[in-house]
Structures are given as C-alpha cells and as structure tokens.
Backbone bond lengths (Angstrom), bond angles and torsions (degrees), N, CA, C in turn:
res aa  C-N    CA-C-N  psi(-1)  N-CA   C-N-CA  omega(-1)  CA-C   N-CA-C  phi
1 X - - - 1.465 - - 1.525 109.35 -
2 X 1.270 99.53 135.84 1.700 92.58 -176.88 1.756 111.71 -86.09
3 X 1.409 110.29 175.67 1.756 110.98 -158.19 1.445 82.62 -100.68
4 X 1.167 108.72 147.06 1.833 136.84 168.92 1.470 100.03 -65.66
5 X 1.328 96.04 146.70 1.549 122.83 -174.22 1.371 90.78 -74.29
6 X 1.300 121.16 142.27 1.364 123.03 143.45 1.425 124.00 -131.39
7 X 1.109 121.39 22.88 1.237 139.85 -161.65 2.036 94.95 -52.28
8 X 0.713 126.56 -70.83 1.435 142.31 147.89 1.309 97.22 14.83
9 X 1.369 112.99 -94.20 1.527 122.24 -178.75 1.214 129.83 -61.31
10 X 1.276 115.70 -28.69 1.709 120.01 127.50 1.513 117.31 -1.16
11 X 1.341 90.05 -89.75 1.400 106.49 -160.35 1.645 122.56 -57.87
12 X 1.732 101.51 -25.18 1.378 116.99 -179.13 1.340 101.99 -74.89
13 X 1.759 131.80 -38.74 0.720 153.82 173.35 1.489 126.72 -36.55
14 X 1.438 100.07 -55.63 1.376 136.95 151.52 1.630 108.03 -18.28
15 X 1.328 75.22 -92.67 1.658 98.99 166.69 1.486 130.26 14.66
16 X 1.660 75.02 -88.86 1.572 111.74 -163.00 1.869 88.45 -73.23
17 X 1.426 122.69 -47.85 1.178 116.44 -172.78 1.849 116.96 -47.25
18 X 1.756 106.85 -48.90 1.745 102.33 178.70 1.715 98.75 -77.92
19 X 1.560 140.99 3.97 1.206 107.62 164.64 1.215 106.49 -97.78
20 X 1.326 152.87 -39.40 1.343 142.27 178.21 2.010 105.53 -44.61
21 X 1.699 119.49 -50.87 1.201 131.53 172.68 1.276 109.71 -51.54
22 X 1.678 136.39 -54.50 1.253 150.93 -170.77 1.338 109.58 -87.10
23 X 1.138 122.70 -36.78 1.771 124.73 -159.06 1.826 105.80 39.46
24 X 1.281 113.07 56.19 1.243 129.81 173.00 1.580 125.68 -95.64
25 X 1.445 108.39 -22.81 1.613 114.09 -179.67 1.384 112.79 90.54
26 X 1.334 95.66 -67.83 1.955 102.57 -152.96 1.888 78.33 -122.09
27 X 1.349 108.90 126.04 1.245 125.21 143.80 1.478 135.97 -109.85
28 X 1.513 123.92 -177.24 1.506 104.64 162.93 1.289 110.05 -174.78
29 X 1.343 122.55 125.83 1.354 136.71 -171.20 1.668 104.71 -89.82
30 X 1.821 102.57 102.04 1.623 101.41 -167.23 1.653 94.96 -167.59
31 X 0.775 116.79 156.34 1.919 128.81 171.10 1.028 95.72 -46.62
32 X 1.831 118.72 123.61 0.947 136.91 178.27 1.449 125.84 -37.03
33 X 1.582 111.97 -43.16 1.275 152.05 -149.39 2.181 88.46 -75.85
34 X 1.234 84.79 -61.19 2.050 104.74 161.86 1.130 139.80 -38.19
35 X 1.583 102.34 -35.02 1.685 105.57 -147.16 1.190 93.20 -83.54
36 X 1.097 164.07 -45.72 1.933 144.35 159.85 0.726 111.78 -13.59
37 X 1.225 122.74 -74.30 1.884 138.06 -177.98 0.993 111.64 -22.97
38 X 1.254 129.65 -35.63 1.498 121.05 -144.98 1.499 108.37 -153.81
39 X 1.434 116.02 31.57 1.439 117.68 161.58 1.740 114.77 -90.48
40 X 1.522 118.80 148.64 1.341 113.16 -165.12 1.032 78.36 -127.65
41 X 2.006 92.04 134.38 1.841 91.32 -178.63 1.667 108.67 -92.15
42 X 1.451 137.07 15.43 1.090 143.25 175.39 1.094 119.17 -91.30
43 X 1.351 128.24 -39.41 1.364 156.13 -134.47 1.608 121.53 -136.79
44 X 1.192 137.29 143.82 1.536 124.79 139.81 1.436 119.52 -81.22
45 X 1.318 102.65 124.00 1.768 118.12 -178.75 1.556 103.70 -111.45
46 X 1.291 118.90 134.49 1.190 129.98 167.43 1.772 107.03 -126.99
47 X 1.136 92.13 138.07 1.731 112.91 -166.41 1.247 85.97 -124.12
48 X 1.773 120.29 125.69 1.103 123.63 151.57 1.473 112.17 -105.06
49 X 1.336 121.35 101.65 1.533 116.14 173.34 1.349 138.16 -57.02
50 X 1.443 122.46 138.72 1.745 97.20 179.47 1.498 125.55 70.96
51 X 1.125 107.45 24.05 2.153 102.09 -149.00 1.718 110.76 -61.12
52 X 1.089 120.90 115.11 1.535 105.97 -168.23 1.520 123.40 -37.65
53 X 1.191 115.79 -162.47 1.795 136.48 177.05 1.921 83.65 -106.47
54 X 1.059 93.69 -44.36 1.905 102.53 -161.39 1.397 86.77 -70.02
55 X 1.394 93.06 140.55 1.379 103.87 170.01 1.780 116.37 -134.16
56 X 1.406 102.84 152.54 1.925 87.23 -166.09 1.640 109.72 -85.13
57 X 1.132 119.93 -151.64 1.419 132.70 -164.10 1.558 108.82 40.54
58 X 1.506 138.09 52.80 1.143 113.99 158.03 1.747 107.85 92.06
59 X 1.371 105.67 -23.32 1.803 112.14 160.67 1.645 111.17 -59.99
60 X 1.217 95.07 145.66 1.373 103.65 159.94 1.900 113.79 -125.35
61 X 0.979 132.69 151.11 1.275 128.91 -164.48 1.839 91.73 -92.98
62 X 1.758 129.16 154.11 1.222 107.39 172.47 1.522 97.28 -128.56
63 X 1.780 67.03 165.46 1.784 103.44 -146.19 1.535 105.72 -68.44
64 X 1.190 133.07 136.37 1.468 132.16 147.84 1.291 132.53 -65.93
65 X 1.297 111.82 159.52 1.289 92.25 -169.34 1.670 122.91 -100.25
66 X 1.365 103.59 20.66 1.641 119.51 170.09 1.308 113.03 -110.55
67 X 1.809 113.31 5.26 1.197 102.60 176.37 1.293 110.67 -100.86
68 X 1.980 109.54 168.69 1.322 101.23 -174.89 1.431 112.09 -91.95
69 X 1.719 104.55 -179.53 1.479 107.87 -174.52 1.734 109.27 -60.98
70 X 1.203 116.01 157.15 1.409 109.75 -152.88 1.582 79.12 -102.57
71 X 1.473 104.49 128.92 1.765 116.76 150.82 1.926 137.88 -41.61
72 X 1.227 108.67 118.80 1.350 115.68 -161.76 1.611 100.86 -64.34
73 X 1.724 112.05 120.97 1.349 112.43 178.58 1.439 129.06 -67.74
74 X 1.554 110.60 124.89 1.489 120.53 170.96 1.511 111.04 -17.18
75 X 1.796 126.51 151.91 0.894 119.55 173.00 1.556 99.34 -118.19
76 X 0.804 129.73 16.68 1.064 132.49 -175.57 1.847 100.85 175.07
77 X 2.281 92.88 145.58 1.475 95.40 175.13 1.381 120.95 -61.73
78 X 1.739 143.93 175.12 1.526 129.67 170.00 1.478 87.80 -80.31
79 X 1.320 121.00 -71.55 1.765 138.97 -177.00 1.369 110.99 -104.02
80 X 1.574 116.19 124.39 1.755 124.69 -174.35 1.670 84.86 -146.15
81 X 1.411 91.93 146.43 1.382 108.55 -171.09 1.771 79.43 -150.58
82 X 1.774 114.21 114.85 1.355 141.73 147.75 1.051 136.37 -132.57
83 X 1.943 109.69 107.87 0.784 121.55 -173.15 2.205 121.30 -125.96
84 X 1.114 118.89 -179.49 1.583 102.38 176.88 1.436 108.21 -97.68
85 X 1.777 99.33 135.80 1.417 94.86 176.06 1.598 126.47 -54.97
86 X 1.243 129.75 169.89 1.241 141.81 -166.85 1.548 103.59 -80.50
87 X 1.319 123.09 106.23 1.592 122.92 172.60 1.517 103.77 -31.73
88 X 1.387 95.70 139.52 1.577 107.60 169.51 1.537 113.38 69.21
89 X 0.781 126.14 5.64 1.418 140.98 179.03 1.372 124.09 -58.64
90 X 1.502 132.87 92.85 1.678 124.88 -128.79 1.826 81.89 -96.84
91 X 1.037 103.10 176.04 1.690 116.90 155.62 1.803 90.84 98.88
92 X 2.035 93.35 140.63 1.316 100.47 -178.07 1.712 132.56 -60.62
93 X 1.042 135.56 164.03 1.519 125.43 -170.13 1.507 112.93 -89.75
94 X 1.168 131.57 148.59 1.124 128.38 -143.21 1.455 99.85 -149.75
95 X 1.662 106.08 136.85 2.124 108.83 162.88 1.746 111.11 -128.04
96 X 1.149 99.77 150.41 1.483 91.82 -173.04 1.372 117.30 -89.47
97 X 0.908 132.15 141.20 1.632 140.94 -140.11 2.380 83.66 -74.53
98 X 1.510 82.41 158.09 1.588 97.16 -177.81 1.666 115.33 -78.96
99 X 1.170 109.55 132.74 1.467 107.47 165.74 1.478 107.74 126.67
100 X 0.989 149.88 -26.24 1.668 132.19 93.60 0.517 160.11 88.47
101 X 1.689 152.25 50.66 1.293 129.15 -134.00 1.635 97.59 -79.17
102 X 1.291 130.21 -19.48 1.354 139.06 -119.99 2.017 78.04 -136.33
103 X 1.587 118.04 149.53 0.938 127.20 141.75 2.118 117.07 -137.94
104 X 1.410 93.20 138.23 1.396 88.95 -161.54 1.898 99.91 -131.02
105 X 0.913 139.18 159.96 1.305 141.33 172.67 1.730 104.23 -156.05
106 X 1.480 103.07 146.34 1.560 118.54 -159.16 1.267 97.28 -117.00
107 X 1.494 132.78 139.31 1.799 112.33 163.84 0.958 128.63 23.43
108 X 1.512 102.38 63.27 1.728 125.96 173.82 1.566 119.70 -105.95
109 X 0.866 123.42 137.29 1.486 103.44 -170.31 1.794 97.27 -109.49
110 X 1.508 95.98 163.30 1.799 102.03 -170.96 1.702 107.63 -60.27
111 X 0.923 158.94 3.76 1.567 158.29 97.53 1.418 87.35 5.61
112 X 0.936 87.51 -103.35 2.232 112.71 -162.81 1.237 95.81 -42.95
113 X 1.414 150.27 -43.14 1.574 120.47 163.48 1.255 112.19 -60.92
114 X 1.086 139.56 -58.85 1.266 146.76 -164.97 1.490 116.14 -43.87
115 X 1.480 110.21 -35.84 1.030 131.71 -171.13 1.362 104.04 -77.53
116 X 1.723 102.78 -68.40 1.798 104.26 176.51 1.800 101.70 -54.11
117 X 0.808 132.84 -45.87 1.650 113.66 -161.53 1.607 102.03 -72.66
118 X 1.370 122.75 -69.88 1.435 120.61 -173.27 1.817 116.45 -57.31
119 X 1.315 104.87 -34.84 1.699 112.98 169.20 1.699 82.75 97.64
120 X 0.932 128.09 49.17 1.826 114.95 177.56 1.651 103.08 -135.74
121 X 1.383 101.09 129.07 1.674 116.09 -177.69 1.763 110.87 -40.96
122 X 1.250 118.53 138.37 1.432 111.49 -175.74 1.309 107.34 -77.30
123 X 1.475 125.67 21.31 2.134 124.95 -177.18 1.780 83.06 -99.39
124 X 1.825 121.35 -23.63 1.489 92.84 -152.82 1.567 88.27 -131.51
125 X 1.827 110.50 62.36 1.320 130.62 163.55 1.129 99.88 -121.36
126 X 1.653 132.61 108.06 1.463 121.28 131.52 1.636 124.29 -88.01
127 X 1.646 83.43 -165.83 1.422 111.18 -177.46 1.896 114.30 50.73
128 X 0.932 117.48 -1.56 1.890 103.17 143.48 1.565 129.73 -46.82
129 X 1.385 95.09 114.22 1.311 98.50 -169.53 1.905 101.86 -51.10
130 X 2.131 97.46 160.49 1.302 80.59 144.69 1.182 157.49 -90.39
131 X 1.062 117.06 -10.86 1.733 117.57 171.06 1.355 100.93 -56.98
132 X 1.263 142.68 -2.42 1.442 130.29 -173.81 1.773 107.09 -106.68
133 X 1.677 96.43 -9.73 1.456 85.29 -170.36 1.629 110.46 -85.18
134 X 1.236 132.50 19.72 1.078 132.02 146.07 1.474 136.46 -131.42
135 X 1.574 95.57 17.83 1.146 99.67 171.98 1.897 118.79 -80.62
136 X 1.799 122.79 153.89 1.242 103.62 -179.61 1.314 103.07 -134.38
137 X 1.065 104.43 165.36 1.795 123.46 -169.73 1.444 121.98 -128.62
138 X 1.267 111.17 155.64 1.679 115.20 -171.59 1.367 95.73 -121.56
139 X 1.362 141.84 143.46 1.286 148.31 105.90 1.145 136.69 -88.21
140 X 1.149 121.87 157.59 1.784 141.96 -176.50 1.793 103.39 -143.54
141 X 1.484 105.49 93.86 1.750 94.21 160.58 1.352 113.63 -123.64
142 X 1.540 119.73 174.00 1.492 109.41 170.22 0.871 100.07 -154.85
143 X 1.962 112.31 129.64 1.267 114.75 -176.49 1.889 115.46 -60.47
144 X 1.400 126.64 -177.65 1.005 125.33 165.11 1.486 129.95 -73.85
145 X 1.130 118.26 142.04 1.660 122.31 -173.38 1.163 110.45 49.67
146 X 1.082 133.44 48.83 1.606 143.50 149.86 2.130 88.75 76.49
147 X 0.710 120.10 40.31 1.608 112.44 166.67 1.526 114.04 -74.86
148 X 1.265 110.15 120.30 0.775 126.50 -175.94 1.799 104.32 -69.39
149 X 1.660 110.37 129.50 1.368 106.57 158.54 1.408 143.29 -108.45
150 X 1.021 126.38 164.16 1.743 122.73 -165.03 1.550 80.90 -113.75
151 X 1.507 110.58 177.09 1.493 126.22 163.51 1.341 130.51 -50.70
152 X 1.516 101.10 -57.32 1.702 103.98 160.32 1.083 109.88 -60.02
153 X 1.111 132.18 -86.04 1.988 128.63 -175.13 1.325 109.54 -14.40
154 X 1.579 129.88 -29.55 1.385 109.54 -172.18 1.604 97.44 -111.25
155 X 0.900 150.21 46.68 1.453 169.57 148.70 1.120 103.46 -58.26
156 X 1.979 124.94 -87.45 1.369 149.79 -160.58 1.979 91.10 -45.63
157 X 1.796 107.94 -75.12 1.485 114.02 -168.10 1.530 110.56 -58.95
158 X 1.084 128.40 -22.74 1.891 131.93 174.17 1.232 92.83 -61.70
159 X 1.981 116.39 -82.15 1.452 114.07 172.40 1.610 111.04 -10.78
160 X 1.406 112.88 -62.83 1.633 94.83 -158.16 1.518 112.69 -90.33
161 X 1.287 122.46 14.23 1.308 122.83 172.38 1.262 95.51 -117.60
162 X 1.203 150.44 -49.38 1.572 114.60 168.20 1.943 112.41 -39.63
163 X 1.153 120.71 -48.67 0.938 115.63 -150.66 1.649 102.33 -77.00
164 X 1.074 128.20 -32.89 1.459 137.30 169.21 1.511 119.52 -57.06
165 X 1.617 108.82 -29.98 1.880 106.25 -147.73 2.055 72.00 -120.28
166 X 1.101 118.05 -32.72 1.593 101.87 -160.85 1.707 107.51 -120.55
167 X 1.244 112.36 14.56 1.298 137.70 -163.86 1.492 123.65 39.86
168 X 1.381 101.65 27.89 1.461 107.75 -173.75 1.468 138.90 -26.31
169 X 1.212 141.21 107.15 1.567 135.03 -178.64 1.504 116.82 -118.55
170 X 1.162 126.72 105.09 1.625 136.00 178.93 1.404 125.93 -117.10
171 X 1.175 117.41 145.81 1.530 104.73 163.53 1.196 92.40 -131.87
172 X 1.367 125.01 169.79 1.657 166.79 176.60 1.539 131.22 -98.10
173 X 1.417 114.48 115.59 1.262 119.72 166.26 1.116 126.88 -131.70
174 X 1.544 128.85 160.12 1.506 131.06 175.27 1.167 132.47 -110.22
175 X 1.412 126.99 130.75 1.624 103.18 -173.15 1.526 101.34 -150.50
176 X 0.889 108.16 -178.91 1.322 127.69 -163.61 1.633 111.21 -93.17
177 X 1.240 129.91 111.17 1.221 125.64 -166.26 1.668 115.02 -122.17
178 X 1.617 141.33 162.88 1.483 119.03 162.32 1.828 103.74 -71.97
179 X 0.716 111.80 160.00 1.590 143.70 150.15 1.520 144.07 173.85
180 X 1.258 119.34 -107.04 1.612 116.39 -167.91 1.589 94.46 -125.74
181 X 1.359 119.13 159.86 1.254 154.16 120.02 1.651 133.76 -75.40
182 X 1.306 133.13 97.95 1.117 97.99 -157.43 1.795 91.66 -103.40
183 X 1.153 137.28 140.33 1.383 149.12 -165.46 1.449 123.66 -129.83
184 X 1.126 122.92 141.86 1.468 126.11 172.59 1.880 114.67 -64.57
185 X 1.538 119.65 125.27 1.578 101.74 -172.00 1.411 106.89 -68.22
186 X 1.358 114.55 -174.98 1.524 125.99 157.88 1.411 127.72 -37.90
187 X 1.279 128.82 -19.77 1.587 132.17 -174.39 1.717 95.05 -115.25
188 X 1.366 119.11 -9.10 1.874 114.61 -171.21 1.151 114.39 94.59
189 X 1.213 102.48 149.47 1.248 99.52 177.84 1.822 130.66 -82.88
190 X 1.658 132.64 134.50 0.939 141.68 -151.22 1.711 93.05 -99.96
191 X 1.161 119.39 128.69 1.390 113.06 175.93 1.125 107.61 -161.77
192 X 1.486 129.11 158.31 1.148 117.79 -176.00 1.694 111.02 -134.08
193 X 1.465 95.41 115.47 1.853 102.43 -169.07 1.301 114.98 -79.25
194 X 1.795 102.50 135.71 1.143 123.28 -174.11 1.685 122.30 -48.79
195 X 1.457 122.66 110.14 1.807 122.19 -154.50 1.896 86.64 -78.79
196 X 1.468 102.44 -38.44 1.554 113.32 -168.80 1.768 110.81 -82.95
197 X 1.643 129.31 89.12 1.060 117.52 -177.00 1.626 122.90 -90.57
198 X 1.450 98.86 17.95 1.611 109.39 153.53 0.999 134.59 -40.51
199 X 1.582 130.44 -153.79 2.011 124.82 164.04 0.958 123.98 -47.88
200 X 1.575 111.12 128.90 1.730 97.39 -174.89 1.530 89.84 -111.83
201 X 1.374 97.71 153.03 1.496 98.99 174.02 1.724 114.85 -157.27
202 X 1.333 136.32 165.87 1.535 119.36 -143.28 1.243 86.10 -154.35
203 X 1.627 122.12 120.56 1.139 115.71 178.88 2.091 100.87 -115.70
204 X 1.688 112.98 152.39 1.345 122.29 -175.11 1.511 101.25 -103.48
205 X 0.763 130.64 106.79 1.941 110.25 158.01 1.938 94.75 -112.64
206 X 1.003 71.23 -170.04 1.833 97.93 -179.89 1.247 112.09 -32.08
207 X 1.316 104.60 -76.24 1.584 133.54 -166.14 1.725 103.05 -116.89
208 X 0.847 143.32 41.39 1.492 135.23 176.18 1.300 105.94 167.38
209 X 1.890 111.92 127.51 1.207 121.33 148.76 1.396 133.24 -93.32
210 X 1.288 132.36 139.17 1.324 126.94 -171.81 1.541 99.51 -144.56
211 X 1.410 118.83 136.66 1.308 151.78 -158.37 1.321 130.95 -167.06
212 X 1.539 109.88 126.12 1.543 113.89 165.40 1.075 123.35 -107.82
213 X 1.190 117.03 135.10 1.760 135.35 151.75 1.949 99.99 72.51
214 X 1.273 113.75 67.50 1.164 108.08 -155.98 1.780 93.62 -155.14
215 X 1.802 110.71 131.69 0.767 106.60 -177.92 1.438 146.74 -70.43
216 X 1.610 126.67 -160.88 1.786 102.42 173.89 1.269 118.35 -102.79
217 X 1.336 108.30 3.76 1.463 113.10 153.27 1.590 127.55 -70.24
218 X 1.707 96.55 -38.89 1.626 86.28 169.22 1.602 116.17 -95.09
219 X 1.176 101.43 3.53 1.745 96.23 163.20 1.365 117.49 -71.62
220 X 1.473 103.83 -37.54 1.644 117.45 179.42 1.773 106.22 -38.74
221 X 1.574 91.73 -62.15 1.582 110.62 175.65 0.905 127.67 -46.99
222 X 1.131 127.91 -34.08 1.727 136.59 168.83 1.575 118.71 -76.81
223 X 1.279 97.51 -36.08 2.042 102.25 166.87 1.461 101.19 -78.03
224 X 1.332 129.58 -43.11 1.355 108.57 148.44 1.437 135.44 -12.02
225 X 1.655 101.34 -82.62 1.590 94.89 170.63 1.509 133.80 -51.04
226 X 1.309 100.39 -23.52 1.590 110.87 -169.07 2.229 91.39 -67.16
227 X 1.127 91.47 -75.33 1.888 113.39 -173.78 1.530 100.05 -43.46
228 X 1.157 117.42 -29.29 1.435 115.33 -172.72 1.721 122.78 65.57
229 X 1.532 100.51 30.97 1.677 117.95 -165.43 1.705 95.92 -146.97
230 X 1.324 112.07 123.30 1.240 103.76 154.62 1.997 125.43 -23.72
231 X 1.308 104.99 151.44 1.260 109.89 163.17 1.953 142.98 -155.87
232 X 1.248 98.72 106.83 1.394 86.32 -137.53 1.752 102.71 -85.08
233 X 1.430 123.87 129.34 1.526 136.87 168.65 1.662 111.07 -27.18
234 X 1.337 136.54 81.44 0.758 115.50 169.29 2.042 122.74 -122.32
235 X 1.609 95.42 52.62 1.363 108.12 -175.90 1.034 134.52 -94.18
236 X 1.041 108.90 10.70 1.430 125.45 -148.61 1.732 138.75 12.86
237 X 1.788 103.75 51.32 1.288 121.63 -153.85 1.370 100.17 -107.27
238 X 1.396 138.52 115.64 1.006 154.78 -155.37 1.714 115.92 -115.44
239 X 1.260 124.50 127.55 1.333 134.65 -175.41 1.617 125.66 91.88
240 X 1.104 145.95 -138.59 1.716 131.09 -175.17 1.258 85.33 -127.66
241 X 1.440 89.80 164.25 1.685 113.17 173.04 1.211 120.88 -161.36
242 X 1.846 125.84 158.98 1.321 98.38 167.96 1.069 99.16 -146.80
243 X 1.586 100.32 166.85 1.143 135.10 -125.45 1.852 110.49 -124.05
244 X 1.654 130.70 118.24 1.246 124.83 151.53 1.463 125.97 -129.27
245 X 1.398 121.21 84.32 1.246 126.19 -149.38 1.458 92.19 -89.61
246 X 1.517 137.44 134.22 1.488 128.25 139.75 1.090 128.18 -115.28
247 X 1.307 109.97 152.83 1.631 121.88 -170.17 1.269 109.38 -149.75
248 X 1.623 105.82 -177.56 1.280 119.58 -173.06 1.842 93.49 -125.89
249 X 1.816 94.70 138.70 1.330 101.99 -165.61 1.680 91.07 -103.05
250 X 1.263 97.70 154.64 1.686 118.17 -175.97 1.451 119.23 -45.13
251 X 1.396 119.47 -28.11 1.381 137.38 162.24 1.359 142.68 -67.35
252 X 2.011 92.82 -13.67 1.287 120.00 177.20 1.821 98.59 -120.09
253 X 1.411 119.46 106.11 1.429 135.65 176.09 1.575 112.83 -86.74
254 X 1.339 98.53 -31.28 1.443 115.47 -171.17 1.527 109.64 -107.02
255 X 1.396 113.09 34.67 1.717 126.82 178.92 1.626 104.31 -105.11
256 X 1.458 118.76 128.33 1.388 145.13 161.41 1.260 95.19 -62.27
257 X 1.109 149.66 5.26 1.578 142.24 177.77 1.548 105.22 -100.03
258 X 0.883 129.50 157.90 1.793 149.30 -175.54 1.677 90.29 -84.78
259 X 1.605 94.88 148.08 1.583 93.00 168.36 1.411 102.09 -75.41
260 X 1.398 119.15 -174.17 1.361 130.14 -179.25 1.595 112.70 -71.78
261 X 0.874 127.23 -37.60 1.517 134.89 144.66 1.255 117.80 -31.85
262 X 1.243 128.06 -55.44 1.625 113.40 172.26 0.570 113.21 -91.06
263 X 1.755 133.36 -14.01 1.779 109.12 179.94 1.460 108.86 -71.42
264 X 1.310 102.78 -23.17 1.712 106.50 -163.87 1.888 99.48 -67.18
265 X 1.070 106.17 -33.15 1.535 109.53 171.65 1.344 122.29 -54.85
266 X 1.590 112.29 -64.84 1.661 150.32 -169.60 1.229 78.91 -71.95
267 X 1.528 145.32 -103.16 1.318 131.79 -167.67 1.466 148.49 -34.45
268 X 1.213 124.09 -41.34 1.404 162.07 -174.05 1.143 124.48 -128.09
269 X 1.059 147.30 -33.11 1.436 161.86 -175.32 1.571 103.57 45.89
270 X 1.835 92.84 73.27 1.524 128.45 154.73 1.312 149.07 -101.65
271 X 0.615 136.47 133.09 1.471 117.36 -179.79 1.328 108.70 -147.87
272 X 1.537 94.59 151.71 1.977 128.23 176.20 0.976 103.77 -81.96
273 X 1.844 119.58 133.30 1.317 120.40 177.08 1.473 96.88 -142.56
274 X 1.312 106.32 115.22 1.533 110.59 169.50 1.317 112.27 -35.53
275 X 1.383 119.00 156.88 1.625 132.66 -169.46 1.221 97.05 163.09
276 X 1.777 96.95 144.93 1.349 116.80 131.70 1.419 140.35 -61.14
277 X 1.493 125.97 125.15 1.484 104.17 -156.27 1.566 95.78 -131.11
278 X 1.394 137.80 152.98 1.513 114.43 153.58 1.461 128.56 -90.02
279 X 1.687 97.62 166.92 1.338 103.02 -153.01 1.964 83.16 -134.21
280 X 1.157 84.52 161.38 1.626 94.65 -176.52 1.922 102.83 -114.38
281 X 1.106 118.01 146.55 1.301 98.81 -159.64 1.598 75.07 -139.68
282 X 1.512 112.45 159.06 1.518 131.24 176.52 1.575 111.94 -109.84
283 X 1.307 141.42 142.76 1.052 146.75 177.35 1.696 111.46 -127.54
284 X 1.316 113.04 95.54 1.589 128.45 172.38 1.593 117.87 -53.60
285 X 1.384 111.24 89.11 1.685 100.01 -175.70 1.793 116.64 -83.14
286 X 1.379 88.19 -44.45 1.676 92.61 -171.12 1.827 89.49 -124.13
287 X 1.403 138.87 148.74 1.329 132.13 139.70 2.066 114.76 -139.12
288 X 0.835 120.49 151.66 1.598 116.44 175.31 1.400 102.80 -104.01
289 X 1.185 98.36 153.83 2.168 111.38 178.48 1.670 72.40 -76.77
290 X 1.099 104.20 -118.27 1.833 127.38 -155.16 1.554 98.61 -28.29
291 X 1.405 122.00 123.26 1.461 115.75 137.98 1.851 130.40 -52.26
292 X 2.026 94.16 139.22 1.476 81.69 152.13 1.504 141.08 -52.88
293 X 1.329 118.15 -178.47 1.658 110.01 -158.17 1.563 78.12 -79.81
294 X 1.498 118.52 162.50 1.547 126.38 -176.35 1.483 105.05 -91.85
C-alpha cells in the first residue's frame, strides 16, 4: 500500500517550525520574488507556489492525456552550492517555486530539506540531532541543461547532496497512523476543473484554501494542513481542479463559516472519513551541522 501524502502538513509544519526559529509571526512559503506581497499581518498565510503534479509520499500525480511523456529525473544536481545560513540572519525562509531549471531554498532548516528530498512530513522525522534543530541552511542547485524540475525530480539530486556535503545516513519506515480518507459524498463529488492548465499554485490562510489547476492528491495535502492529520486521496477524481474552500478554523467558535467538514460537503461534495492511513516515516542515523566545502 502506498504512504499518504502529507505534503500539506508539511508545509503548515514548516510554518510553525521558522516562527518558533524566527519569532516572526506571519511567514510564507512562496517565490522569493513574492514573499512581501503576501504576508497577512493578522493571520499565518502560507503560499505554496507553483505546487507540483508530483506529489510526495509515494503519490504520483495522473497523467492527462495531452500531456507529454514526463522527463527522466536528474540523479544528481550539475552545480549545488550548500552551505549554513548566516547567524542572525532576519527575513522569512523561502523555496523557489517548482518547474525550474534551478532549485534554491533560503533559511530552511534541516527538517525542510529532509522533508523536500525524502517527501516525508517533518512530525514523522526522527533522530536529528539537537544542535541541528535550529540550525538553517541555504541552497542553490541547477539541474543540467536548463531541465526543468517538478517536486519529485528534485528528491533523487537533494538525496545526493545532503548525503555528500552533510554526510547524510537514513533509513525508512511505514506505519500505520489515525487520520483522513478523503472521499466523494453520496450525490459525487462537485468540482470544478481547471479550464487554465497553466501555473498551478495553492494558497493556505486561516480559514480558506484556494488553488489552481492542481490535483486531488495535492488537495488532499492541503486539507491536510488545514486538519492537522494526514490525508489520504481516496476519490477517485481524476485530472486538475480548482479549488476555494472556506471555513471556520478551530480558534474561531464565533465564525459564520462551516467547519472544514461541511464545507468540504456544501462545497465539493467531499467528505472526511476517519481512518487509518500509512505514513512513511524517516529515521536520521548519522547527519553533520557544517557542510563539506561545496
């Protein structure tokens, strides 16, 4: 059985990880070029830019049938430059949206690689030392001949530059965890497919997700972040779509909005179904603070 996406909770994950590190409040995971734009000073907003087709844990995004054959992923970066960010170093942390020739990450801490390369939620990473759990890191790689990368594609070349520059050693397990099902209701599901199969991109706030042209695996992922529980696609809903779900978040009692549970009904005609789901979990054997010289 393959492991549930959690990419989602990841990202919320994320989050919470550069504000406890930053004591910044409002962060946001979005093209560097972006990240002003789109900080809410009320709120935590997470912007996922670009959000792949690829999806992590063992998902695969599915294929259309006007798309082309998908390009065999790099095994390695051409040029990677990893090094530790600069103590004290203010400004929010940053990844560069997918598709790419170039992958780059700003004041990331080893979580958030770990996470982007293996595709596994940062709740089901141990054994990182602590001195590493606040340490942060910059990369700059670029695949060869301007190849463009998706999320998965840059998995394999991360793998081998953690493991080269920080001597990385892990193994992998799966297990069985509570969370979601996410399912089509009794009448089907209502959705409305993306006309524009251009940039897709998936934005988090508080109370509302909004997304284009993006599959139901990574929708899964994004109700993920919201539920704060894995959630695994099991609708059998095929092709992109997008997406403006609103709700009322657990913190707000006194919200005119539906919990996330009914909108997913009232909106989409979805629904959450408790389950056991699997989860892919990472095991940290060996890692170094400082990279080798690049």
């Amino acid at each position: 059985m393959r492991s549930v996406s959690t990419f989602g909770v990841t990202v919320g994950r994320i989050a919470e990880d550069w504000e406890s590190q930053r004591d910044l409040g409002e962060q946001a995971v979005t093209k560097p070029e972006r990240s002003a734009s789109h900080r809410c000073p009320r709120s935590r907003v997470l912007l996922v830019s670009a959000v792949v087709s690829a999806f992590p844990c063992g998902y695969s995004a599915v294929a259309q049938s006007h798309s082309p054959a998908p390009v065999a992923a790099p095994q390695s970066f051409e040029t990677a430059s990893l090094k530790l960010a600069p103590a004290g170093q203010a400004g929010a942390a940053s990844i560069s949206p997918w598709g790419t020739h170039q992958f780059t990450a700003a004041n990331v801490s080893l979580g958030v690689l770990l996470s982007i390369a293996y595709g596994v939620d940062s709740a089901y990473i141990t054994g990182v030392p602590g001195k590493l759990e606040s340490a942060s890191y910059e990369v700059v790689a670029s695949a060869a001949g301007n190849q463009g990368l998706t999320y998965e594609q840059v998995h394999a070349p991360l793998q081998k530059l953690l493991a080269e520059r920080l001597h990385l050693v892990v193994h992998t397990t799966t297990s069985q965890v509570s969370g979601y099902r996410l399912v089509a209701g009794k009448k089907g599901a209502t959705l409305a497919p993306a006309q524009d199969q251009g940039e897709q991109y998936a934005y988090i706030f508080k109370n509302e997700i909004k997304a284009h042209s993006i599959t139901m695996e990574v929708f899964a992922g994004l109700v993920a972040a919201a539920v704060k529980q894995p959630v695994q696609d099991a609708t059998g809903v095929e092709g992109k779509n997008d997406f403006d779900l609103h709700f009322s978040s657990p913190d707000q009692p006194d919200s005119n909005q539906p919990s996330i549970m009914t909108a997913l009904e009232e909106q989409y005609g979805l629904r959450l179904v408790s389950s056991k789901v699997p989860v892919l979990s990472l095991v940290v054997d060996h890692v170094d603070l400082v990279p080798a010289a690049n």
